[in-house]
C-alpha positions as CSV (number, residue, x, y, z in Angstrom):
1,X,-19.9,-27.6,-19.7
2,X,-20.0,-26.4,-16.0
3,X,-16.7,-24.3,-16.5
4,X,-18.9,-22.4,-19.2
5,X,-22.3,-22.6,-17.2
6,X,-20.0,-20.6,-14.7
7,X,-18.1,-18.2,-17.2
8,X,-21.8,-17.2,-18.6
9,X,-23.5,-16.7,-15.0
10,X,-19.7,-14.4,-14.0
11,X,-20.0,-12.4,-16.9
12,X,-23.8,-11.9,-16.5
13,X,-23.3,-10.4,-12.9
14,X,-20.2,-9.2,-13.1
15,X,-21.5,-5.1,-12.0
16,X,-23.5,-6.5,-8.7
17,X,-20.4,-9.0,-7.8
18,X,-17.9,-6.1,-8.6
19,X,-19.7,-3.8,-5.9
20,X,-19.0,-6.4,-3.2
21,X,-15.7,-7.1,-4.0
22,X,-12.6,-5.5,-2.1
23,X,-9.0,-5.1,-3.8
24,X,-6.1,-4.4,-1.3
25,X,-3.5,-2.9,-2.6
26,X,-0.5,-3.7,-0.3
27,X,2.6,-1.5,-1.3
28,X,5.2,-3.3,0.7
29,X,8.3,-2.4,3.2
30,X,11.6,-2.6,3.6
31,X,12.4,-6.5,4.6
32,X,8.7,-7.7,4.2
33,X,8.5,-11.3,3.4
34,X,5.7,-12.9,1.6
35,X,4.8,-14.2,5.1
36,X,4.5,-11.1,6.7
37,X,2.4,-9.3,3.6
38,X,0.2,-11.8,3.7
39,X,-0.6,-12.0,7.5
40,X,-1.8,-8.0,7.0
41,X,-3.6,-9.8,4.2
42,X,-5.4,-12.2,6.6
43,X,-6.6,-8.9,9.1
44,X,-8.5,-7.5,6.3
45,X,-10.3,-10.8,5.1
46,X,-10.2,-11.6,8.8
47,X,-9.9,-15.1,8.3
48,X,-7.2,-17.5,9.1
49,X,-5.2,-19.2,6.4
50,X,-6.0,-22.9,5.7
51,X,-5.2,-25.1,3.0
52,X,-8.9,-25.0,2.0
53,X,-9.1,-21.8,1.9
54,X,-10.3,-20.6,-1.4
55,X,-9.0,-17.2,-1.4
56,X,-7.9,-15.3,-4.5
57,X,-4.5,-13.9,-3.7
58,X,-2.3,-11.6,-6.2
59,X,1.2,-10.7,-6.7
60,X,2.6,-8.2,-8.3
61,X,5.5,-9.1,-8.5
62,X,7.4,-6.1,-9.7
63,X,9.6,-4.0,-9.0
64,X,13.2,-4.0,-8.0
65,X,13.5,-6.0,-4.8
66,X,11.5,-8.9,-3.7
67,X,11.2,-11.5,-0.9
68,X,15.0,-12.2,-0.9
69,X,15.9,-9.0,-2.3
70,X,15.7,-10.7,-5.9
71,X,14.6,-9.2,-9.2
72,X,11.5,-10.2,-10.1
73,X,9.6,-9.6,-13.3
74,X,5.9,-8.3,-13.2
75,X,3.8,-11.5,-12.4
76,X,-0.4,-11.3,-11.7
77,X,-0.9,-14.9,-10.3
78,X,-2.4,-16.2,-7.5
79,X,-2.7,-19.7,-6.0
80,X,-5.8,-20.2,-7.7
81,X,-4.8,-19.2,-11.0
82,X,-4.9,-15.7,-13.0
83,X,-6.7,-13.4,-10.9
84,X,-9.1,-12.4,-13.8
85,X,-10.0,-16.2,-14.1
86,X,-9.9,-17.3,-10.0
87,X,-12.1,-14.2,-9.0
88,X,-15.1,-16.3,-11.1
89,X,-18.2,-16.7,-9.0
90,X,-17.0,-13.8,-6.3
91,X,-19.2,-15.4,-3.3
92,X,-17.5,-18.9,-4.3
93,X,-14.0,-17.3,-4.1
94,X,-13.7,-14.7,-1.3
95,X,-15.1,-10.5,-1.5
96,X,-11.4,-9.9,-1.1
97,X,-8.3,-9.8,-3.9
98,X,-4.9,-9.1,-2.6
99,X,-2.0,-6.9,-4.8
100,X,1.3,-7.6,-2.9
101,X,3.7,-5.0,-4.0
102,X,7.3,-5.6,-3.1
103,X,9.3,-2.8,-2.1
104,X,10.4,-0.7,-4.9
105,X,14.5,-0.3,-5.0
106,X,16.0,2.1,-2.5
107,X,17.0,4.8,-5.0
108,X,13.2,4.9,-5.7
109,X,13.2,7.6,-2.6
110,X,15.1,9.7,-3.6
111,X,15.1,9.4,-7.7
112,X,11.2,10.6,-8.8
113,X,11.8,8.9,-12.0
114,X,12.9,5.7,-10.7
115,X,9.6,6.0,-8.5
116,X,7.0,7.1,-11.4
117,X,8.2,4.4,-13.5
118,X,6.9,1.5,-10.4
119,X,3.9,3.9,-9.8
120,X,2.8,3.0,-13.8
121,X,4.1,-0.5,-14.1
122,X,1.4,-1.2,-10.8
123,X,-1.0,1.3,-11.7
124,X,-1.4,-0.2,-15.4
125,X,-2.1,-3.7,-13.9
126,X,-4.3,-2.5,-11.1
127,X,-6.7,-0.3,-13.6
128,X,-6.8,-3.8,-15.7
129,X,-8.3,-5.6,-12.5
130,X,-10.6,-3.2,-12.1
131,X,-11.8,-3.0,-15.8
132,X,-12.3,-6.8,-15.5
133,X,-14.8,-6.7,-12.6
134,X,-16.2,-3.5,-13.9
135,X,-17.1,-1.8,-10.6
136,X,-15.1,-3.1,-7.2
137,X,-14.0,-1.1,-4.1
138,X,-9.5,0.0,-3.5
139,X,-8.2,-0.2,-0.3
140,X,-4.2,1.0,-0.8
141,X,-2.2,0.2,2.4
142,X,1.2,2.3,2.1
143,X,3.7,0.9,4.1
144,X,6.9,2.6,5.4
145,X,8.9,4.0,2.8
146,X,6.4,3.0,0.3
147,X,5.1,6.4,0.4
148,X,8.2,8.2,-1.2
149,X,9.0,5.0,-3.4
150,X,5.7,4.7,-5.6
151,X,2.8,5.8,-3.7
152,X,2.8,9.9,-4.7
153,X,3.7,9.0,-8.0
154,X,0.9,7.0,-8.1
155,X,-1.5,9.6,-6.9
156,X,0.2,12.1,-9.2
157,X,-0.7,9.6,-12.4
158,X,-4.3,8.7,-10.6
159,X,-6.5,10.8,-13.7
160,X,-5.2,9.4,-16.3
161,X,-7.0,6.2,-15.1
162,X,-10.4,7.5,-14.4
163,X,-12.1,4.6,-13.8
164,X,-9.7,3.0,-11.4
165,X,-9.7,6.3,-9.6
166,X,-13.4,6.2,-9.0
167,X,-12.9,2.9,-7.2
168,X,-10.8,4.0,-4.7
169,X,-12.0,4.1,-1.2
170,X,-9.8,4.6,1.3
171,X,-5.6,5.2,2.0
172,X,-3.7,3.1,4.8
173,X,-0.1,5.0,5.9
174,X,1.4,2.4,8.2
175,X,4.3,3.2,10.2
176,X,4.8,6.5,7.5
177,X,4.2,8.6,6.2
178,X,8.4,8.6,6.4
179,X,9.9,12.1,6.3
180,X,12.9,11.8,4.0
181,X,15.7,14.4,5.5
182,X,18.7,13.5,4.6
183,X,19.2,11.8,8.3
184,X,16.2,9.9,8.5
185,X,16.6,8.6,5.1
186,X,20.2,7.0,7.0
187,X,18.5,6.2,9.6
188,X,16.2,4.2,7.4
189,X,19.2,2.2,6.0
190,X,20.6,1.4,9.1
191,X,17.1,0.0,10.8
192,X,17.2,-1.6,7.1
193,X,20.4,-4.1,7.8
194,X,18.4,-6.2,10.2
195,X,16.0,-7.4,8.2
196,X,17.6,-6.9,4.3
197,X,21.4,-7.2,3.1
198,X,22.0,-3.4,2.9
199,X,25.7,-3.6,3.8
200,X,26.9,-1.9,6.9
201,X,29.7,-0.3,5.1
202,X,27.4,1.2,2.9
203,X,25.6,2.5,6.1
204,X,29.0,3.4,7.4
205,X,29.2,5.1,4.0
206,X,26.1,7.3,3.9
207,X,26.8,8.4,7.8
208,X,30.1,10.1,6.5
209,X,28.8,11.5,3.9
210,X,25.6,13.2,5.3
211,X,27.8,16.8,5.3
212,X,28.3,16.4,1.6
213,X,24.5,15.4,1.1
214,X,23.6,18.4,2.9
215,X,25.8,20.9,1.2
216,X,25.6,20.0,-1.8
217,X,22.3,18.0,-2.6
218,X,19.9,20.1,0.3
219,X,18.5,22.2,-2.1
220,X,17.2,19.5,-4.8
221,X,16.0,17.3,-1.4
222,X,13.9,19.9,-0.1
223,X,12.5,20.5,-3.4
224,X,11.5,16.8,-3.4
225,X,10.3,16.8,-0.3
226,X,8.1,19.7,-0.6
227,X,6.5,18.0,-3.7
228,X,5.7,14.8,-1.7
229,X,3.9,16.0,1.1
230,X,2.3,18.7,-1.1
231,X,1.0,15.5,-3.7
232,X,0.2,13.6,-0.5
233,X,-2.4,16.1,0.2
234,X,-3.7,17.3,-2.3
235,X,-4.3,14.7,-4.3
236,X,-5.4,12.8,-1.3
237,X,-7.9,9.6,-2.2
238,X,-11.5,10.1,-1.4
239,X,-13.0,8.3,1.9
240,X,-11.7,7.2,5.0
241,X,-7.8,7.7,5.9
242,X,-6.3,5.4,8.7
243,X,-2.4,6.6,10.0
244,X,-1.1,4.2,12.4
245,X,2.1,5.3,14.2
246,X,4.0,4.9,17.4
247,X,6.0,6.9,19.8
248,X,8.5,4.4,19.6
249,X,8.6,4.5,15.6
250,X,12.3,5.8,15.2
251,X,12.1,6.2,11.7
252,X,8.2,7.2,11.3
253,X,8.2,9.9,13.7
254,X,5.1,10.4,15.5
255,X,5.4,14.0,15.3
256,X,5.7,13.7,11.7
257,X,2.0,11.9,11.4
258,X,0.6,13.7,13.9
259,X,1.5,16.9,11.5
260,X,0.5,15.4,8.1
261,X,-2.9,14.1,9.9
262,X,-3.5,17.6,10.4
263,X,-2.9,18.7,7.1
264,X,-4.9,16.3,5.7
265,X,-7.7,17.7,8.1
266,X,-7.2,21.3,7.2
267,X,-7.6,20.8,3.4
268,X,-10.6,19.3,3.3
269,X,-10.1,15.7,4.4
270,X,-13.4,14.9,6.4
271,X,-12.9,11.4,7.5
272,X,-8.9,10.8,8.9
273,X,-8.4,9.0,11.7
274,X,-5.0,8.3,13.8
275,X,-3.9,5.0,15.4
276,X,-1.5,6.2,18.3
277,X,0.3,3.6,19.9
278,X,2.8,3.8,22.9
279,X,5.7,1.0,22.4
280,X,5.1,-0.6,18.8
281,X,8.3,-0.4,16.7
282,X,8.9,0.4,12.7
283,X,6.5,-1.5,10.7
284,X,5.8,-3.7,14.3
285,X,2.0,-2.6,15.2
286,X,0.5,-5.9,14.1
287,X,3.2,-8.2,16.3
288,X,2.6,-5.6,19.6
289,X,-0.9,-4.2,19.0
290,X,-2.8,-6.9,17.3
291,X,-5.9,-6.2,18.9
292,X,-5.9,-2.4,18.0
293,X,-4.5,-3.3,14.7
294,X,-7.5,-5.4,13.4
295,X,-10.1,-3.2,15.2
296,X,-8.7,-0.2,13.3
297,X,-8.8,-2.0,9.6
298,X,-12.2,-3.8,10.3
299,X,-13.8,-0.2,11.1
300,X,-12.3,1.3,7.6
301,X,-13.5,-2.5,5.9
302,X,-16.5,-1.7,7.3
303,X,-17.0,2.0,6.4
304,X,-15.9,0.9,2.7
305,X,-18.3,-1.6,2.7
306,X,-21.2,0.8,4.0
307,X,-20.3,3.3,1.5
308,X,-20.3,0.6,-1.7
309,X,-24.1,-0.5,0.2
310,X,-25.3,3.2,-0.5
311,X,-24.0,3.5,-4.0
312,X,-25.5,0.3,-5.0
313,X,-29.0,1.8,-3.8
314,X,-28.7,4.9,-5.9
């Protein structure tokens, strides 16, 4: 009888709860354990993890490589149950819901259709969340790579899912936007074999044949290339934009973000802001700059928050 007292009272409120509740959408990186998602996770709820805790956490489990560089099939769960079922009472739960995305497949950079393919698979489940709780708030936190291997597509595919597209709020590019020359892209394998099982040899392999690549594939790369940061602008997400980077990023170049953050600003983007750091390496600016690191994601948790306040009022 409670479980349906509580299913009634949920489905009675679900618009007013749906305004205060927060999906991240964490596309993942290279190497990224569960652990480490969810500790970028924890700085947005700003919480730490207890076995009490009754938090509402999602995977979406998808796409290509996971944890252990497994094959995993498309899985919404959480450790309270299905996400549409655990989110129940929203200020019984937590405002936040979590969307770990593992790191698409490698070939995802560089093949678009590999890429569009993960960008529907997540944004079908994503736009399902969001028709549950009828009216929520979308945080997407691009990590790495992630921008090349599903996170343009996803922009590109955004309006044919209108009303997930009016919940979005605000972009996270940590350690990335990556750009994808043919070097970095190696580059980006070989800082890859200390923390995945990309063989060396194939490293060894893609060194040697960076002349070929050049010659003979250049011209279909640039196109690419040209198309991603062109998507990445224009169809930017409304609100607040956060780039965090590092001079000692060698595969995010600073330069790089320092350039698209400008870019951004020139076409229209009224609210991006750039989290410079001296000494934090790729995909490192939680372990070095923790401090910066959660005061950077509370101030865009809070500006989202702010923003769903005003809309609620109208």
């Amino acid at each position: 009888m409670a479980s349906a007292a509580s299913a009634s009272a949920s489905a009675s409120h679900a618009s007013p709860q749906g305004k205060r509740v927060v999906i991240v959408v964490l596309l993942g990186w290279m190497g990224a354990s569960s652990l480490q998602m969810s500790r970028v996770n924890d700085v947005y709820s700003h919480q730490e993890r207890s076995g009490r805790e009754r938090r509402s956490r999602a995977s979406l489990g998808v796409l290509g490589e996971g944890e252990n560089g497994s094959s995993s099939r498309a899985s919404l769960e959480s450790g309270d149950g299905v996400v549409g079922d655990a989110i129940g009472d929203v200020d019984d739960v937590s405002k936040f819901i979590f969307i770990n995305v593992p790191t698409p497949s490698i070939l995802a950079m560089w093949i678009p259709l590999l890429a569009a393919r993960y960008a529907t698979h997540t944004l079908r489940r994503l736009d399902a969340q969001v028709k549950k709780l009828k009216c929520v708030n979308v945080i997407v936190h691009v990590c790495s790579g992630a921008s090349k291997s599903i996170f343009y597509q996803m922009l590109e595919q955004l309006d044919s899912y209108p009303q997930l597209k009016m919940c979005m709020r605000a972009t996270v590019y940590e350690s990335g936007p990556v750009d994808f020359k043919s070097s970095r892209g190696v580059q980006f394998m070989k800082d890859a074999t200390r923390t995945t099982k990309v063989p060396k040899l194939a490293v060894s392999a893609a060194f040697a044949a960076l002349p070929i690549l050049d010659t003979v594939l250049l011209p279909e790369f640039e196109r690419q290339r040209r198309r991603f940061w062109r998507i990445l602008v224009e169809k930017r997400l409304p609100g607040r934009t956060l780039l965090i980077a590092s001079k000692a990023d060698n595969i995010s170049l600073i330069e790089d973000v320092e350039r698209f953050a400008k870019r951004l600003s020139d076409a229209g983007a009224k609210d991006v802001h750039l989290l410079r750091l001296e000494s934090a390496r790729h995909m490192a600016a939680l372990k070095t700059n923790p401090q910066e690191y959660v005061n950077a994601i509370q101030s865009l948790v809070d500006d989202v928050r702010q923003q769903s306040h005003v809309r609620s009022k109208l």
